[in-house]
Wavefront OBJ file of the C-alpha trace (Angstrom):
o trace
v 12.490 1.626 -43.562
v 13.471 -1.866 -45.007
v 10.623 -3.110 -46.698
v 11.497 -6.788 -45.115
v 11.783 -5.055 -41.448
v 9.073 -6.304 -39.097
v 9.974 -4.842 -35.558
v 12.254 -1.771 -34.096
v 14.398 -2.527 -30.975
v 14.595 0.879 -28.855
v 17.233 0.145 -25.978
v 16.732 2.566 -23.286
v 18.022 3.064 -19.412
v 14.090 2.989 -18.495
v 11.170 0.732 -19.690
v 9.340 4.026 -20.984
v 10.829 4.854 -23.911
v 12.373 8.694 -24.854
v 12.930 10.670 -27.752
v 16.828 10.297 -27.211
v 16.689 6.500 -27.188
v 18.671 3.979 -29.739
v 16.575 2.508 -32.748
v 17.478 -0.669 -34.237
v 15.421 -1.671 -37.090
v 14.984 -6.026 -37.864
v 15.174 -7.198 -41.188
v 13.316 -10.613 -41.210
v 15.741 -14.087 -40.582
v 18.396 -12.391 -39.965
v 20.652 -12.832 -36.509
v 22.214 -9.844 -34.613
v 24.459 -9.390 -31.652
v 23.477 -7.487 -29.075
v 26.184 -6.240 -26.382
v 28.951 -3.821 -25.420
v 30.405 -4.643 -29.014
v 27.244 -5.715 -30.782
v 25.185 -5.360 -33.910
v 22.606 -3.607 -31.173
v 24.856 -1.758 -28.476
v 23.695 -2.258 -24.944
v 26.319 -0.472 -21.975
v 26.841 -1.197 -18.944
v 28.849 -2.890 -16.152
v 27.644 -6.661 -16.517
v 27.117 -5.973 -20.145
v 29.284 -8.479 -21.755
v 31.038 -7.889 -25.552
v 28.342 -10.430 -27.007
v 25.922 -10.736 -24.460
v 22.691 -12.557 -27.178
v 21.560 -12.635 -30.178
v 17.945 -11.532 -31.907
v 16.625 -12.990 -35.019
v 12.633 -12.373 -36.139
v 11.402 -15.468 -37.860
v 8.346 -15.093 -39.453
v 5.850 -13.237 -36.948
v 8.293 -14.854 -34.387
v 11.196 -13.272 -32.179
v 13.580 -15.435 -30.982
v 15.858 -14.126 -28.410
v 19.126 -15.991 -27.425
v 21.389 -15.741 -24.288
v 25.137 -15.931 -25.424
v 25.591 -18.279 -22.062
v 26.329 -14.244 -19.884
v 27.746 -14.621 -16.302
v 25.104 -12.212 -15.170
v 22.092 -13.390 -18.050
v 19.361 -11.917 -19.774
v 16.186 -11.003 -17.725
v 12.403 -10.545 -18.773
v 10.081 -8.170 -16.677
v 7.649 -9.396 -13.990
v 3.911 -7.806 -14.694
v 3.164 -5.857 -11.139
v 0.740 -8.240 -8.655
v 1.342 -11.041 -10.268
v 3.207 -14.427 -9.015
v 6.423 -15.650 -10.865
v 8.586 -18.588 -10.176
v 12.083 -17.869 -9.960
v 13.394 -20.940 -12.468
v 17.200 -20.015 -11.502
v 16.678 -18.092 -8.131
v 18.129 -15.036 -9.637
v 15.809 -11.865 -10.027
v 16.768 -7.778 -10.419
v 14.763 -5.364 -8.109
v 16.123 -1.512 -9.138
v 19.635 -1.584 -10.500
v 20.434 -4.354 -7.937
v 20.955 -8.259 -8.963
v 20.138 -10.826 -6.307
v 20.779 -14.822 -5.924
v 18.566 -16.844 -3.923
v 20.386 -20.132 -3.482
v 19.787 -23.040 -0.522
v 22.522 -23.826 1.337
v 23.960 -27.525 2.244
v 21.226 -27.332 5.278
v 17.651 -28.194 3.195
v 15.443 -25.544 4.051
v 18.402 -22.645 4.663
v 18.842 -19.817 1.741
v 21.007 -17.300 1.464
v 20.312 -13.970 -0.601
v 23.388 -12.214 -2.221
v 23.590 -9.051 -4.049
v 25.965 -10.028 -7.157
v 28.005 -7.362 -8.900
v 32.059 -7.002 -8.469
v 31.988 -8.016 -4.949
v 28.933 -9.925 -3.919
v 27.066 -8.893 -1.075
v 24.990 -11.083 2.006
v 21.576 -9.602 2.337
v 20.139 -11.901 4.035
v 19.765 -15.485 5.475
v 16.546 -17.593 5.200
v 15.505 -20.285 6.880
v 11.939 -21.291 5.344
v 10.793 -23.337 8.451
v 10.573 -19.777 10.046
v 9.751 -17.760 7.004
v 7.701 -17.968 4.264
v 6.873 -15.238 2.629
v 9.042 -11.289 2.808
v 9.245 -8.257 1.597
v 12.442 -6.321 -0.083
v 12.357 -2.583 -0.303
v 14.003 0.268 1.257
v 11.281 0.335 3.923
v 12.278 -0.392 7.707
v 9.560 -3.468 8.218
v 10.986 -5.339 4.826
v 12.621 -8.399 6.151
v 15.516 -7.696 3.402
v 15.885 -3.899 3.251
v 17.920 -2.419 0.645
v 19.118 1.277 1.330
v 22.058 1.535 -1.007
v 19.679 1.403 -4.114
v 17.539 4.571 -4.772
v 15.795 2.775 -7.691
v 14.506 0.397 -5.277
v 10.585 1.126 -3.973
v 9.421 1.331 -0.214
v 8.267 -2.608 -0.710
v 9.382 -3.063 -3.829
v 8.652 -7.206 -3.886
v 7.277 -10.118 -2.257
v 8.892 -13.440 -1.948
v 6.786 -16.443 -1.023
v 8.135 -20.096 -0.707
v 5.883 -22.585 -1.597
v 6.681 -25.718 0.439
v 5.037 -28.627 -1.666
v 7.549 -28.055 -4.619
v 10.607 -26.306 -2.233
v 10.556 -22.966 -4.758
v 10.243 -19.664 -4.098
v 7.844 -17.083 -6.054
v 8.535 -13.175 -6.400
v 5.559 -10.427 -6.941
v 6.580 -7.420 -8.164
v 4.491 -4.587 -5.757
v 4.545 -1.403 -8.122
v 5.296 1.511 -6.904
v 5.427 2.032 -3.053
v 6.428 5.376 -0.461
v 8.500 7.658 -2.804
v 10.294 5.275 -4.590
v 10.167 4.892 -8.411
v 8.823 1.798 -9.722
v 11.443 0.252 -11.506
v 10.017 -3.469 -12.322
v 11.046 -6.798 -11.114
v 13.214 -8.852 -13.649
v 13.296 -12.299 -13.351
v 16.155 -14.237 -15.212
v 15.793 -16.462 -18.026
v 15.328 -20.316 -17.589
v 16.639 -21.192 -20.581
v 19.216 -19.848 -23.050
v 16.263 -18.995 -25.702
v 13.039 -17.999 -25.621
v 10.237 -16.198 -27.784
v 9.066 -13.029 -26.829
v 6.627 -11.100 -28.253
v 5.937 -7.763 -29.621
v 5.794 -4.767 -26.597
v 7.602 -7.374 -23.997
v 10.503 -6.415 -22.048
v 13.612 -7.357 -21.522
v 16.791 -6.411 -19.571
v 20.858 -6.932 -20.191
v 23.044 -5.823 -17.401
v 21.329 -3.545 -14.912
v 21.094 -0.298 -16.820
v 19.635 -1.361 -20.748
v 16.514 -2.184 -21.805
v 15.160 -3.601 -25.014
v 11.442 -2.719 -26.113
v 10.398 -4.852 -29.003
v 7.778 -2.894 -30.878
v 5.932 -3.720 -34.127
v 6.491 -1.351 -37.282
v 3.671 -0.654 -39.441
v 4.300 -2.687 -42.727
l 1 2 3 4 5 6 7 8 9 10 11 12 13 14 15 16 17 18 19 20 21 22 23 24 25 26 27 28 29 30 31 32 33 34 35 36 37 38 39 40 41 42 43 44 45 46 47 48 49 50 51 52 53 54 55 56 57 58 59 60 61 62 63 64 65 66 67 68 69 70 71 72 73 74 75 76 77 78 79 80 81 82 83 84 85 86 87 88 89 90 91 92 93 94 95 96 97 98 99 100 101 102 103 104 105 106 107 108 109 110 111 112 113 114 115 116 117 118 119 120 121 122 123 124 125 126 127 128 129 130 131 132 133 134 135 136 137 138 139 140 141 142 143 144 145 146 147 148 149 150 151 152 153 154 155 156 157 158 159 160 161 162 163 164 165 166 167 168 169 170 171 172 173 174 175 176 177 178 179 180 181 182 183 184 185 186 187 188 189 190 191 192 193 194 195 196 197 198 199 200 201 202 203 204 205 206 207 208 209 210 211 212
């Protein structure tokens, strides 16, 4: 090990890491790529050639969006509220946009990928608060993702700000619990040792602290 590395990158297809998975050791102040043709090689189908960039100043690690059509997402800690800052969130392997139409109070809710798909249309003076998940009583059910729970997540608009909050549910009936990613709000953030993040809808990237 570098004696200047301070943290390991292990990019993974699932947020509990495996023998088999890619190591990427940081050296301290210095910037690498991360993507289909990076420094740290992510795959996947909205996995761009440079998708960011990761640079650990001092204690600090500084992740940076390379301005992705699809972005860079961090995970959602189960039961608890997050706002979605963009309206765009990942439930499984599936991407979603929440976006109000031209009518205030009317919101759409597309699957995005290659060709985008309608899930559903919201109209918040009738709804509030629903459920996604493969289940039959989720207002949005999703059957074409395996990876996505029974209830997998709750959306609740809150009306004094017009924004809508996601809670991730866990694991629910026999589906796996595969997190709820919320996109970034900005093009760089810190994260912190042990957080997750997510490129493209199969890699993940741990960020764990090496003993030095």
């Amino acid at each position: 090990m570098d004696s200047k590395a301070k943290y390991k990158v292990i990019v993974a297809t699932h947020f509990v890491p495996e023998p088999n998975d890619q190591e990427f050791e940081l050296i301290d102040n210095k910037e690498y790529s991360i993507g289909s043709n990076g420094d740290i090689d992510c795959v996947g189908d909205l996995v761009q050639s440079v998708h960011g960039y990761i640079r650990v100043v001092g204690d600090d690690i500084w992740y940076t969006d390379n301005y992705t059509i699809y972005g860079s997402f961090v995970m959602s800690p189960p039961g608890k509220c997050n706002p979605l800052m963009t309206g765009e969130f990942c439930l499984g392997n599936t991407l979603f946009d929440l976006k109000e139409e031209r009518n205030k109070g009317i919101y759409t809710l597309i699957s995005k990928g290659e060709e985008d798909q309608l899930r559903a249309e919201i109209n918040t003076a009738d709804t509030k608060e629903f459920f996604i998940g493969r289940d039959r009583i989720a207002k949005v059910q999703v059957m074409d993702d395996e990876t996505i729970s029974s209830q997998h997540a709750q959306l609740t608009f809150d009306s004094s700000n017009s924004t809508w909050n996601i809670r991730d549910h866990g694991r629910t009936g026999k589906g796996s619990s595969n997190g709820t990613w919320i996109k970034l709000g900005v093009d760089t953030i810190i994260v912190g040792p042990e957080q997750i993040m997510r490129i493209g809808k199969d890699c993940f990237i741990i960020l764990k602290k090496l003993n030095c």
